[in-house]
N, C-alpha and C positions, 0 to 999 in steps of 0.2 A: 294266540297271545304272544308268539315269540318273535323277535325282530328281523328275523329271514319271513317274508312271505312267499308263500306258493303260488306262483304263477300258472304252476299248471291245473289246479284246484282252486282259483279265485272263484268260481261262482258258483262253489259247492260250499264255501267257506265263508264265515262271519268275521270279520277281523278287527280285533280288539286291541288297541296299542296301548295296554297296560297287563300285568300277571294279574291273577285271579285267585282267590284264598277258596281254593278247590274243597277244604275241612268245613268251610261255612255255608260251603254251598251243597257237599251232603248231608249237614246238621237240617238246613234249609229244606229238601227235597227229601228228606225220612218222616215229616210234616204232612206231606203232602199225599203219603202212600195211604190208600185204602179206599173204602167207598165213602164218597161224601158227594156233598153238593156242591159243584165247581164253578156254579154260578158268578161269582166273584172274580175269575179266571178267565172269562169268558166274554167277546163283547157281542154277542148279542143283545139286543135291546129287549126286547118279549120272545117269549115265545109259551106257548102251552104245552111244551112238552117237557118230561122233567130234564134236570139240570144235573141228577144225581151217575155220579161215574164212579166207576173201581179203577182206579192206577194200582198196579201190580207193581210197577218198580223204575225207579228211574238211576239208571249206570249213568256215573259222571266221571270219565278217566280221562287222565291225560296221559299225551301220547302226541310223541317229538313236536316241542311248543305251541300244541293243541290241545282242546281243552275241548271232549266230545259227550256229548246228553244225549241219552237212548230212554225215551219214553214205551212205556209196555202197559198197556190198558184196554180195559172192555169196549172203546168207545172214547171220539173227542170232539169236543163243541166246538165252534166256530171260533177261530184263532186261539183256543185254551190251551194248545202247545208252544205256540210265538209269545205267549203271556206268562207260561209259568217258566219259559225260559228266560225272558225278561228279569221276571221276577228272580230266577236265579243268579243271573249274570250281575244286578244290582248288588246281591246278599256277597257276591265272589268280590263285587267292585268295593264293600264298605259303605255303600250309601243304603244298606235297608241290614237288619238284625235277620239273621233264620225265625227267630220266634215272631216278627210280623206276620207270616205266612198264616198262623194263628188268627188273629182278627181278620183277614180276606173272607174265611169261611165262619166266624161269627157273624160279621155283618152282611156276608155277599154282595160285598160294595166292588165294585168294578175300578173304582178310582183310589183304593186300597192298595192293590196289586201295584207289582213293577210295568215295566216297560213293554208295549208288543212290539219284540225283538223282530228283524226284519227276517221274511220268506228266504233271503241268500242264504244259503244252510243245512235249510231243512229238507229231509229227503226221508219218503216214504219208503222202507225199509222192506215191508212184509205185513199181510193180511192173514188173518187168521179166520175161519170162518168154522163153526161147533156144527159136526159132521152128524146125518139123520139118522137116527138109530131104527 
């Protein structure tokens, strides 16, 4: 979000040429923590299997005119992390309230949700996998 960009981190980076109201967007994604159905989040068209996910937590700090989202969950559907970042980065831009996030998982409507924010960005951090007793 800041007016220097990183050149040498361009295609780890998403670059936004406006700041981001960082407070709306963890009012926005404290919404979103727990188990529910992320169907809405999601774009999948069908499927038969459930839709339901636990998000554990989502960290949104900024850090030298970057603005970084750490997803932590049981489990994510098919583009439901590029969507609820979307969805965040709109709530940070002013063009959607935190409390829309609300009606996505009443209706589990797909065209509710924000924006599916593009792959430049997103990096697979760590797997976790529940060890065999």
């Amino acid at each position: 979000t800041g007016e220097e960009k990183n050149v040498f981190e361009r295609k780890q980076i998403y670059p936004l040429d406006q700041p981001l109201d960082v407070d709306a967007m963890r009012r926005g994604a404290a919404l979103m923590i727990g188990e529910k159905d992320f169907r809405g989040f999601s774009s999948m068209k069908k499927t038969k299997k459930s839709t339901v996910r636990r998000l554990e937590s989502i960290e949104i700090r900024k850090v030298s005119g970057e603005v970084r989202l750490e997803f932590t969950g049981n489990g994510f559907l098919y583009n439901m992390v590029r969507i609820l970042t979307g969805t965040l980065l709109e709530i940070g831009m002013g063009k959607r309230e935190p409390e829309s996030i609300g009606k996505v998982f009443q209706k589990n409507d797909r065209n509710l949700a924000g924006f599916t924010a593009p792959a430049r960005g997103l990096m697979l951090v760590e797997v976790f996998y529940p060890k065999n007793s």
